[in-house]
GUTORLUM-610952 format. One record per residue (C-alpha): x, y, z; residue in one letter. Coordinates in nm, 3 decimals, padded with zeros to 5 digits. Layout:
LUMLO      east     north        up   r
LUMLO         X         Y         Z   A
...
***
This chain:
LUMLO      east     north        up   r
LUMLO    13.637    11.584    11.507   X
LUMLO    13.261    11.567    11.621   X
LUMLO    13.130    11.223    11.757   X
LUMLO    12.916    11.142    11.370   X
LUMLO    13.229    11.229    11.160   X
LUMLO    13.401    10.973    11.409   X
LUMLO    13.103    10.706    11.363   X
LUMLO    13.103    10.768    10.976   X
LUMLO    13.440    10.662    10.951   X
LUMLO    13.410    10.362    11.170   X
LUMLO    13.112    10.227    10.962   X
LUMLO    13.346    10.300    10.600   X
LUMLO    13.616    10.062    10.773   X
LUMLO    13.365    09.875    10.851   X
LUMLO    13.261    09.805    10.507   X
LUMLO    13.613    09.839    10.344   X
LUMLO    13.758    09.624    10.571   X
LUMLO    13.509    09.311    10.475   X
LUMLO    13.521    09.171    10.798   X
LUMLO    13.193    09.022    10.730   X
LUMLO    13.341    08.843    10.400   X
LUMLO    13.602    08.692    10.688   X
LUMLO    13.273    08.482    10.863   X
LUMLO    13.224    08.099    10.863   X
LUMLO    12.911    08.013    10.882   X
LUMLO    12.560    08.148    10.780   X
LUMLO    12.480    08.211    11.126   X
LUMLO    12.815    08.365    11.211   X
LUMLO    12.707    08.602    10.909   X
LUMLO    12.322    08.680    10.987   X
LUMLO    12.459    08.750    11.311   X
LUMLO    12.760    08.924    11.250   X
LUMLO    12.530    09.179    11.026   X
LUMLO    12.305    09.190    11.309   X
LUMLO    12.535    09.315    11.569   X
LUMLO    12.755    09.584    11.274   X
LUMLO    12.443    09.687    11.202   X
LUMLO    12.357    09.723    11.575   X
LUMLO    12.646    09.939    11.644   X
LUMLO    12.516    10.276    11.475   X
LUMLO    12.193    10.288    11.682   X
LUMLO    12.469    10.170    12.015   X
LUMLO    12.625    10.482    11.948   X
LUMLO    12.318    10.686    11.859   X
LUMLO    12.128    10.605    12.205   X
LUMLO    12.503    10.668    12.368   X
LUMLO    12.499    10.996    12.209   X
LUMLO    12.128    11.068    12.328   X
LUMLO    12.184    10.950    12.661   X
LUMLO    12.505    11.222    12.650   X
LUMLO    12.307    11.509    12.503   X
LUMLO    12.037    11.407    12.766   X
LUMLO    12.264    11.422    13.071   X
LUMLO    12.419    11.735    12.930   X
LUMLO    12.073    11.915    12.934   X
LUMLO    11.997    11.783    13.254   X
LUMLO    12.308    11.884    13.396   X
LUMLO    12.276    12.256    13.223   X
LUMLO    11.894    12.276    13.350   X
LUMLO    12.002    12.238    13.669   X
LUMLO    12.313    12.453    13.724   X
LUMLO    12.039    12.709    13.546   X
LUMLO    11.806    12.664    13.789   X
LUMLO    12.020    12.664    14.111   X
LUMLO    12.214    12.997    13.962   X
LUMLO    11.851    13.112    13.876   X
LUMLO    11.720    13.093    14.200   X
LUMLO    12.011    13.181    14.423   X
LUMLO    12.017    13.534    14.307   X
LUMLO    11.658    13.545    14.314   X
LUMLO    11.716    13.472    14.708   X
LUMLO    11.992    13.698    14.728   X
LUMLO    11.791    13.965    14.547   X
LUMLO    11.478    13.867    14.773   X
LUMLO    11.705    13.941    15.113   X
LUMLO    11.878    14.240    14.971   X
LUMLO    11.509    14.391    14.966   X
LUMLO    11.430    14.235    15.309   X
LUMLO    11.748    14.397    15.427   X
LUMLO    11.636    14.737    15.253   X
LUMLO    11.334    14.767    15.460   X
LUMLO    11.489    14.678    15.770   X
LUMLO    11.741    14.936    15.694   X
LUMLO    11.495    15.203    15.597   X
LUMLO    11.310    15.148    15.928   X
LUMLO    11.598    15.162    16.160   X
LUMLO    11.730    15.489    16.021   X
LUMLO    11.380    15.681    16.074   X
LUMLO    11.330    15.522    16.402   X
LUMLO    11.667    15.648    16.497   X
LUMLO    11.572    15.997    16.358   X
LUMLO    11.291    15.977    16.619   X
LUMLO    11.437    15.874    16.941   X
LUMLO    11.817    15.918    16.880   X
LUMLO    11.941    15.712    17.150   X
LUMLO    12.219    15.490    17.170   X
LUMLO    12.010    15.156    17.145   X
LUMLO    11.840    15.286    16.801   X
LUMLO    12.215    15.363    16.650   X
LUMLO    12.332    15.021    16.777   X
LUMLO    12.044    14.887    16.538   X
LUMLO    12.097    15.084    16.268   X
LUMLO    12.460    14.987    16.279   X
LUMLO    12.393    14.624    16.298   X
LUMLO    12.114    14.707    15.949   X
LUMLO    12.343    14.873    15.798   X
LUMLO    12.599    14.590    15.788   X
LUMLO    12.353    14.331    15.755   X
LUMLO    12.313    14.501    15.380   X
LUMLO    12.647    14.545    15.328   X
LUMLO    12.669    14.221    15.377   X
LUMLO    12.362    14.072    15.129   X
LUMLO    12.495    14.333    14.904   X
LUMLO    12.847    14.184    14.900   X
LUMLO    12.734    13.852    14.829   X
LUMLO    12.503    13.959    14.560   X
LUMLO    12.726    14.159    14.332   X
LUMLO    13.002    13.887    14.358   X
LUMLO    12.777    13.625    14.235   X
LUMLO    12.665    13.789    13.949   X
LUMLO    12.949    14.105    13.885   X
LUMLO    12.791    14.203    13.534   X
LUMLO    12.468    14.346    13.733   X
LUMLO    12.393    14.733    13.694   X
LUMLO    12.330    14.941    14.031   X
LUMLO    12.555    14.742    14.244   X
LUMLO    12.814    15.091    14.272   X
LUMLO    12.509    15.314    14.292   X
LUMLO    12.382    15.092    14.589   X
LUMLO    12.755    15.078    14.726   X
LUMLO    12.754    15.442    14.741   X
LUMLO    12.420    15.524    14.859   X
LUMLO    12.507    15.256    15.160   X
LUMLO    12.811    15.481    15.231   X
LUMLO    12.607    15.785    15.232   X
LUMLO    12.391    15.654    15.508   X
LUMLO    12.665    15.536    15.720   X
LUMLO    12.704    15.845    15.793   X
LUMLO    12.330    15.851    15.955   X
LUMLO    12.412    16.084    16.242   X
LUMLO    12.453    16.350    16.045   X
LUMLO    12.098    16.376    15.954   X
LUMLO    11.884    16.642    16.103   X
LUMLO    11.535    16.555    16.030   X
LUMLO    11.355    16.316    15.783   X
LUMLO    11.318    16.562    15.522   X
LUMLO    11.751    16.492    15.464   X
LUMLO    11.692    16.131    15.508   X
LUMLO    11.428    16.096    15.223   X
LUMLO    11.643    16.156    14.935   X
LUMLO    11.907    15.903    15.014   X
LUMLO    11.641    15.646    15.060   X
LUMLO    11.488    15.739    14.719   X
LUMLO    11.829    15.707    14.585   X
LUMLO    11.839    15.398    14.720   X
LUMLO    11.544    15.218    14.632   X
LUMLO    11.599    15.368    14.270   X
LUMLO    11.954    15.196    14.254   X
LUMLO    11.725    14.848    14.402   X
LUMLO    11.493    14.879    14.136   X
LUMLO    11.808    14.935    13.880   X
LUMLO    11.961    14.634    14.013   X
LUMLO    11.646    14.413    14.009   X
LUMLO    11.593    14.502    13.637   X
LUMLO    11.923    14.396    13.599   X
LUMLO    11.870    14.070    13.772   X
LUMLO    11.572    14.001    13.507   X
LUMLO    11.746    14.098    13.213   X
LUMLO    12.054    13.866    13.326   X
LUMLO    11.805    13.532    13.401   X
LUMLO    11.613    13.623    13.049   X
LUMLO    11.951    13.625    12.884   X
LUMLO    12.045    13.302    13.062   X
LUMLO    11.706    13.105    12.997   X
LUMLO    11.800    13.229    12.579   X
LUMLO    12.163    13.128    12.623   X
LUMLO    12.021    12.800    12.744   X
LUMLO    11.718    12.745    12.502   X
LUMLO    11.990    12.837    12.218   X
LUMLO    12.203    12.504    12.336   X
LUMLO    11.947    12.318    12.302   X
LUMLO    11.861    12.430    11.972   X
LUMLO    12.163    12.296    11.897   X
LUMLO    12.159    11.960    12.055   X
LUMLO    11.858    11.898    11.917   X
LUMLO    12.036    12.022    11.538   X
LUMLO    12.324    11.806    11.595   X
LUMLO    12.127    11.481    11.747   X
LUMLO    11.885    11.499    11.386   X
LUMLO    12.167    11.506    11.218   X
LUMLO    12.345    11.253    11.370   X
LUMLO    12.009    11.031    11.405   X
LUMLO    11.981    11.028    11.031   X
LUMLO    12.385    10.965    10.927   X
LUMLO    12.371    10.689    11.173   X
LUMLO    12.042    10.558    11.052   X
LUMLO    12.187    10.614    10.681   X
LUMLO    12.466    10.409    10.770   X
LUMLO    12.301    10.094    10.974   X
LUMLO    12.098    10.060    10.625   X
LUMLO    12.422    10.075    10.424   X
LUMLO    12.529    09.807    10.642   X
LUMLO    12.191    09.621    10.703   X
LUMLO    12.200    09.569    10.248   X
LUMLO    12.561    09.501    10.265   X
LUMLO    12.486    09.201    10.488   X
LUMLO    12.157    09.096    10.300   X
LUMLO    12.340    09.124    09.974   X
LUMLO    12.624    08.882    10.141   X
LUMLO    12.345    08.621    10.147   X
LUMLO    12.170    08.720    09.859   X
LUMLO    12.472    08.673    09.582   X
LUMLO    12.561    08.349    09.694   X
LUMLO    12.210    08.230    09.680   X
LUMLO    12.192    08.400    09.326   X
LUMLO    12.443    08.180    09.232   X
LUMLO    12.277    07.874    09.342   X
LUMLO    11.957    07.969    09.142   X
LUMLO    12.191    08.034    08.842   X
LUMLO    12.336    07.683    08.908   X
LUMLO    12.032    07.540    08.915   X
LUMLO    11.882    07.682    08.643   X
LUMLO    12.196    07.542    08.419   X
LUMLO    12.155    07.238    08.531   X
LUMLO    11.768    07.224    08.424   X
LUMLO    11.873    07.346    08.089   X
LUMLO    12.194    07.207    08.053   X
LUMLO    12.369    07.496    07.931   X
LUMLO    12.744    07.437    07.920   X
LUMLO    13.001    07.445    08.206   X
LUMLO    12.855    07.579    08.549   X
LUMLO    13.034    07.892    08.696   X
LUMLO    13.341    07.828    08.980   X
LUMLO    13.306    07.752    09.331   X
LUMLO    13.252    08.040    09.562   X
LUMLO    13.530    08.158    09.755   X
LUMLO    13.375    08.402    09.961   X
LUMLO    13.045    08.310    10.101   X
LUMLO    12.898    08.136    10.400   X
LUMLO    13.004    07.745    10.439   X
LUMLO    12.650    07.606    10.405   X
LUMLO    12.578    07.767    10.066   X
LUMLO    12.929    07.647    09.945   X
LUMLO    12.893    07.335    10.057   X
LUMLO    12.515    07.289    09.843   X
LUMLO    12.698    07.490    09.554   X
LUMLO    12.935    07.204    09.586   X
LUMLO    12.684    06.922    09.591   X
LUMLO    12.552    07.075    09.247   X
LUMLO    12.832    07.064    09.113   X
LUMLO    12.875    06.718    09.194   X
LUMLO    12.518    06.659    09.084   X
LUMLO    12.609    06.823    08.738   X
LUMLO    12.890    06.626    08.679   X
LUMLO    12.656    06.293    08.790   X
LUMLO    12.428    06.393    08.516   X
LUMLO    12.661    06.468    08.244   X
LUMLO    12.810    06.119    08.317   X
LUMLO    12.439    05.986    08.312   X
LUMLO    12.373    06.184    07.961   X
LUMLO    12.682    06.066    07.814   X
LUMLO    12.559    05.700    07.925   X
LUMLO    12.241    05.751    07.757   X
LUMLO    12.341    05.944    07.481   X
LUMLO    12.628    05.630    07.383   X
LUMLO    12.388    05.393    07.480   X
LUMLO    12.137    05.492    07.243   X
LUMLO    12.393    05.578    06.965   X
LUMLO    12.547    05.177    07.026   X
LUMLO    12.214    05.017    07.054   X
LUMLO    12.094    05.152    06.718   X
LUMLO    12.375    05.131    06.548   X
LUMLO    12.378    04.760    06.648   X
LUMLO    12.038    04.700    06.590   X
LUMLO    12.109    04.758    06.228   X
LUMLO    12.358    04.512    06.146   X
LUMLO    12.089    04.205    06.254   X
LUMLO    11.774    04.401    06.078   X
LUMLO    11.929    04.410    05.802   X
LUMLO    12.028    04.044    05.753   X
LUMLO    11.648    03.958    05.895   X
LUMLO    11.550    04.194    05.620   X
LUMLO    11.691    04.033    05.360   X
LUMLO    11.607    03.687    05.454   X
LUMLO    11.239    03.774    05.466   X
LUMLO    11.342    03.936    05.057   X
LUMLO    11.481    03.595    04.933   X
LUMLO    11.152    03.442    05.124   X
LUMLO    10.879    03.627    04.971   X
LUMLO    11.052    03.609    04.647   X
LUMLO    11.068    03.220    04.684   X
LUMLO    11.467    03.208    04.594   X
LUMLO    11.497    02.953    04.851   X
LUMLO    11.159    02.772    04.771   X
LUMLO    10.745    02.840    04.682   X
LUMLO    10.567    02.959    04.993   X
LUMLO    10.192    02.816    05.078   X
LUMLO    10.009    03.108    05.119   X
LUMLO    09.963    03.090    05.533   X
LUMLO    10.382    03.133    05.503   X
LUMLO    10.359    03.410    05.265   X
LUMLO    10.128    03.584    05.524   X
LUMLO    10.336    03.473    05.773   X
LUMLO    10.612    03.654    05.578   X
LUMLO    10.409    03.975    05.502   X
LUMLO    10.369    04.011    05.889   X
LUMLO    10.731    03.962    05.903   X
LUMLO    10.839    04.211    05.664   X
LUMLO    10.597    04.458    05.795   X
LUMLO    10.760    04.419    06.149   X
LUMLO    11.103    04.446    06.004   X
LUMLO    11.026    04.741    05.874   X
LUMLO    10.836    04.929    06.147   X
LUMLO    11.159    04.843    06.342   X
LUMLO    11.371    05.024    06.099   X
LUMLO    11.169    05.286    06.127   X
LUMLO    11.208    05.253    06.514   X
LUMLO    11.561    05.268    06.515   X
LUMLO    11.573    05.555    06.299   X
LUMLO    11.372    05.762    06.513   X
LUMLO    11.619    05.676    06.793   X
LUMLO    11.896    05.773    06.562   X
LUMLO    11.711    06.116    06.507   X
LUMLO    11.657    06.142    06.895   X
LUMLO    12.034    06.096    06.963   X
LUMLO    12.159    06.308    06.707   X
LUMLO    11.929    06.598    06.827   X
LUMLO    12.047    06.539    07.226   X
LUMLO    12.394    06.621    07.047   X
LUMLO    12.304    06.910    06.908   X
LUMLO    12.354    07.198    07.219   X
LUMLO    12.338    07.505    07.030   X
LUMLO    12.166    07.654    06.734   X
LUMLO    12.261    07.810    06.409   X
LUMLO    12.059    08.113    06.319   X
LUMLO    12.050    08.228    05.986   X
LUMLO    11.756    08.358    05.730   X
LUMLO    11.531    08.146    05.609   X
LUMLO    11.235    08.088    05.350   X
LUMLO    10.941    07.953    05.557   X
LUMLO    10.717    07.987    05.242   X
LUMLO    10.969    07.759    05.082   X
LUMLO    11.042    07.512    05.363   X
LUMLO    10.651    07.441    05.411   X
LUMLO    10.601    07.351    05.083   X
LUMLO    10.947    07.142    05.038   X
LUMLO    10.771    06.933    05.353   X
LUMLO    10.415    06.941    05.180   X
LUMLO    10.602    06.745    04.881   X
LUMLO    10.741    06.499    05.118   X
LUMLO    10.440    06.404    05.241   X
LUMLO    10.200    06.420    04.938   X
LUMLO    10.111    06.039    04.949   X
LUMLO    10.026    06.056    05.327   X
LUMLO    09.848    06.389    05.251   X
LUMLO    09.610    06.255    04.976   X
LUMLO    09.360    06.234    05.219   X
LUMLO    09.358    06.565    05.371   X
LUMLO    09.271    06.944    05.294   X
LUMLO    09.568    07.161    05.337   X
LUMLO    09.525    07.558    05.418   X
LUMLO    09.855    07.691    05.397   X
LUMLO    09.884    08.053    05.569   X
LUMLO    10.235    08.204    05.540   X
LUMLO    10.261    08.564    05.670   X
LUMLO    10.639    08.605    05.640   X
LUMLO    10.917    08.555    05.393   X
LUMLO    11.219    08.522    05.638   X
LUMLO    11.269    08.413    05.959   X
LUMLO    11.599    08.366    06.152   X
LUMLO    11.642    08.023    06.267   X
LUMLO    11.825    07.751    06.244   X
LUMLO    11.739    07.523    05.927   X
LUMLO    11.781    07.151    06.019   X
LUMLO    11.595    07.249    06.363   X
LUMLO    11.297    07.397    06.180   X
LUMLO    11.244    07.072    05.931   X
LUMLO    11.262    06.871    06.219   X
LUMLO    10.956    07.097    06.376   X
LUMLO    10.759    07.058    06.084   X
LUMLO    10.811    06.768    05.954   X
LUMLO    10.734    06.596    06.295   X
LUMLO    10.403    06.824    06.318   X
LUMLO    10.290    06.747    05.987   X
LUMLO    10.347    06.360    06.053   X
LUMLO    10.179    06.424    06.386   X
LUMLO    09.838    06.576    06.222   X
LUMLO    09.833    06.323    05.948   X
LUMLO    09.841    06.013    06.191   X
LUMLO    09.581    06.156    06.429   X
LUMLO    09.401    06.381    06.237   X
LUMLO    09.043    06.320    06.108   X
LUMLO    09.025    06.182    05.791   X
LUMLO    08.914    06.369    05.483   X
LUMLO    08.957    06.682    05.728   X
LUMLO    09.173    06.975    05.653   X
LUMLO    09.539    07.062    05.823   X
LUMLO    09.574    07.430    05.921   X
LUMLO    09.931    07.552    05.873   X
LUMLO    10.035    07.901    06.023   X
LUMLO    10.348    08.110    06.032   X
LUMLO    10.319    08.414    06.119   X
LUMLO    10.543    08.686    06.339   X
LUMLO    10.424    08.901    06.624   X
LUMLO    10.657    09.163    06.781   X
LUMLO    11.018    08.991    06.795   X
LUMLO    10.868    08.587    06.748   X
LUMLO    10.737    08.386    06.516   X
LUMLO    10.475    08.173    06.578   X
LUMLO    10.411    07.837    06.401   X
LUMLO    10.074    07.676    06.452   X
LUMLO    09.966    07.350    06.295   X
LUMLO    09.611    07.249    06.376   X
LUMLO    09.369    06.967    06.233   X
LUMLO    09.015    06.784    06.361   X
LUMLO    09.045    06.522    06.601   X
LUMLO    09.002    06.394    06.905   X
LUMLO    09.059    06.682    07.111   X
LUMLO    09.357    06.615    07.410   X
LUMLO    09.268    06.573    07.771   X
LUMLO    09.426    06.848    08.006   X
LUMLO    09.531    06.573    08.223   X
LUMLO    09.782    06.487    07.900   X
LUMLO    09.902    06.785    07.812   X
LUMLO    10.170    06.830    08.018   X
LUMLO    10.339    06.501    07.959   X
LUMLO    10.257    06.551    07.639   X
LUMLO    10.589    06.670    07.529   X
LUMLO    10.829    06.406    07.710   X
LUMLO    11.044    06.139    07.515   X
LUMLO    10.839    05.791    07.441   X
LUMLO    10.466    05.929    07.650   X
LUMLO    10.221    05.794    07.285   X
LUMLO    09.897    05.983    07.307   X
LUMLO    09.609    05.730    07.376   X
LUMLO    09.430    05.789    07.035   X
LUMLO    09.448    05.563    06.739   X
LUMLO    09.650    05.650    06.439   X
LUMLO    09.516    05.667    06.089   X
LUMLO    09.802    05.458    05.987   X
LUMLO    09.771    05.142    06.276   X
LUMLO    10.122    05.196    06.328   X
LUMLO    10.209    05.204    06.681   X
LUMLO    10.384    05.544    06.787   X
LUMLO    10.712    05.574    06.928   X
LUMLO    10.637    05.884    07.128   X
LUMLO    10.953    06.109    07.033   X
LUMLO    10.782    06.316    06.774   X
LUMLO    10.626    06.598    06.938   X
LUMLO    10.934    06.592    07.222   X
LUMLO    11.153    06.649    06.941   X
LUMLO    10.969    06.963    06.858   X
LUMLO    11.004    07.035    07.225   X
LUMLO    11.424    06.979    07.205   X
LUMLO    11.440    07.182    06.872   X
LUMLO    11.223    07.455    06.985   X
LUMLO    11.411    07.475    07.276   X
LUMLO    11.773    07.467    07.123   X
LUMLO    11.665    07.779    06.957   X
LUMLO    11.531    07.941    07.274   X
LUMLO    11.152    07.881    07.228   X
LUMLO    10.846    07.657    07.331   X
LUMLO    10.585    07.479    07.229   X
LUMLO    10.270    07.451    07.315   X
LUMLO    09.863    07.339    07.277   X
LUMLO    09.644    07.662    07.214   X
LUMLO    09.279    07.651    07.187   X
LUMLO    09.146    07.795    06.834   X
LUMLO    08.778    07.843    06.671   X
LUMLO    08.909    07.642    06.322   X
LUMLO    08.991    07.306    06.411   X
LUMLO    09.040    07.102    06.756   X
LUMLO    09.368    07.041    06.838   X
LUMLO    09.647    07.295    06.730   X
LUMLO    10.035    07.297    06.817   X
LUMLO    10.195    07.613    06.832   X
LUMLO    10.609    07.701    06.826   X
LUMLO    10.746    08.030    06.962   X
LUMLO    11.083    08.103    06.806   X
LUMLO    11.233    08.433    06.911   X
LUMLO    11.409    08.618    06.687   X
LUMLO    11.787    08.720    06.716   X
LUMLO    12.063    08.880    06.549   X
LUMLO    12.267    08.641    06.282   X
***
């Protein structure tokens, strides 16, 4: 099994073991990643470091091989001419001192000869130069130079044989040796990119460790902005911090469904109360102005009239309130097909004696919508009550439906005072009154266009204030459209 195939493995127990899932803390986990994902490129620079002491180590054996038969070579020639001269000087003076150093030449090559055949036994010429040195051991039987000549000839032909040799063997060496490193250099590449391949795999493995808990959180979060149901279980496997703030949302969702329950009773008790007394004060101010109980002086009857108009601007009060709380109930919608043309004019009736005053243009571009009934009334009827208290008078009210791509706008517009942007965010919260008087000197309870807000919401939409070229303040309600 090569080193990578043992590497791979490591890093796929690695990541099928979930050791990391096993970690505390965030920082035990950020650092935990760090070092698994450290250990790839460990091994990578161990490998490099081998390949590079193994091509060190091969370079040099080369080299010292290399150049000791080049020296051996080198003094086999050296020993060549010494022997060459010896045997002609002894063919000239013949005398016991000139065989002694022919003798001592001729060993002397033996000798480099020996040493150079047994290093390297796969050279050519090493028998031919074996046999030629035999040959002219036998020196004293040569007569004249004219004998000696061919021997040496022999001889330097069998040198040259064996030098060729000697270059063929070093070229063939330097090949063997540029073909290993080929090879390395094959193997590392490969290696470099599994290992890099796999300290990514492991790099996103510990990212995404971090990243899906903190997913969750955002998902938390984003329930608890828009309240929608029961939030998701505790995380079992993720670093202690981020439990622990999962946990603290969770305990902050709980706090405000206690605190919306609180509100939600309180404002369902407190109107519900509020009607038992209102009533009775009601009806008192009845048998007053009707003078059951005794003629009125006209200050007390106008005494009275302010009476009974208070009485009944707080009914009105505490029905709004009764709306309000009855909507906050409501958590999902019910979408089914609708007649908008219909609806709008079913509201238009409603409000014919507050209309009297106005210019309607009625623009309906649809014939069904899907949405949910009691939620779209509520929208219009409260946008319709909204442009007939602050509209101009004797001005007309634009009313738009119309559908682009998979929504359906709603846009009700009329002349006015035109809203500050400062307003228009706040705009849309429960009991914020815009700062312009109403047509009908009633003062505003500033749920209306919030209510629009909840209902649009409920079915998954918005509302907003759009600029148009046909009157100065306009409301418009997204409502997406979705299967029944």
């Amino acid at each position: 099994m090569s080193n990578y195939q043992r590497y791979a493995m490591l890093a796929s127990k690695l990541i099928e073991s979930g050791s990391l899932l096993r970690l505390g803390s965030l920082r035990q986990l950020i650092l935990g990643s760090f070092f698994v994902a450290l250990v790839p490129l460990a091994a990578l620079l161990w490998q490099s470091h081998t390949d590079l002491t193994k091509v060190s180590r091969m370079t040099i054996d080369a080299t010292q091989q290399i150049a000791g038969i080049v020296s051996k070579v080198q003094q086999l020639e050296s020993a060549s001419v010494v022997l060459e001269r010896t045997l002609r000087q002894y063919l000239v003076l013949k005398n016991p001192q000139a065989a002694e150093l022919v003798d001592s030449a001729v060993k002397r090559f033996r000798e480099r000869q020996t040493l150079l055949c047994n290093a390297s036994p796969h050279l050519l010429g090493c028998e031919a130069i074996a046999s030629q040195i035999t040959a002219l051991s036998s020196y004293q039987s040569f007569i004249s130079v004219e004998q000696l000549n061919p021997r040496l000839n022999e001889l330097r032909q069998a040198m040259l044989t064996l030098q060729e040799s000697v270059d063929e063997a070093i070229a063939e060496r330097l090949a063997m040796q540029r073909d290993d490193v080929t090879t390395m250099q094959a193997q590392q590449g490969w290696l470099s990119a599994l290992l890099v391949s796999v300290s990514l795999v492991l790099i996103l493995l510990g990212s995404q460790l971090v990243i899906n808990p903190v997913r969750k959180l955002k998902l938390v979060i984003r329930m608890l902005a828009r309240q929608q149901g029961h939030l998701p279980p505790l995380s079992t496997r993720a670093p202690k911090e981020l439990v622990g703030v999962e946990r603290d949302l969770h305990w902050l969702g709980e706090r405000l469904a206690q605190l919306e329950n609180i509100r939600t009773a309180l404002l369902r008790h407190a109107a519900h109360e509020l009607k038992t007394p209102l009533a009775s004060i009601k009806e008192g101010c009845a048998l007053l102005s009707d003078g059951t109980v005794g003629k009125l002086s006209e200050p007390q009857k106008e005494v009275m009239s302010l009476l009974a108009s208070s009485t009944s601007r707080l009914n009105t009060l505490i029905e709004k309130l009764l709306d309000y709380n009855i909507l906050l109930q409501q958590a999902r919608a019910t979408f089914t097909p609708i007649n908008v043309a219909q609806m709008v004019e079913q509201c238009i009736e409603d409000y014919q004696l507050a209309l009297q005053q106005h210019e309607l243009d009625v623009r309906v571009d649809i014939d069904i919508m899907l949405a949910d009934a009691e939620l779209l009334r509520r929208i219009f009827d409260n946008l319709l009550s909204n442009a007939v208290a602050h509209g101009a008078v004797n001005k007309t009210i634009h009313i738009r439906v119309a559908r682009y791509d998979n929504e359906v706008h709603i846009d009700v517009a009329n002349d006015g005072n035109k809203i500050p942007e400062s307003q228009i965010d706040s705009l849309f919260e429960p009991f914020v009154r815009g700062e312009g008087v109403r047509n009908d000197n009633v003062i505003g309870t500033g749920l209306g266009l919030s209510i629009v807000a909840d209902c649009a919401r409920i079915m998954h939409g918005g509302v907003s204030v759009i600029n148009v070229d046909y009157a100065d303040v306009c409301f418009r309600v997204v409502i997406p459209q979705q299967d029944v």
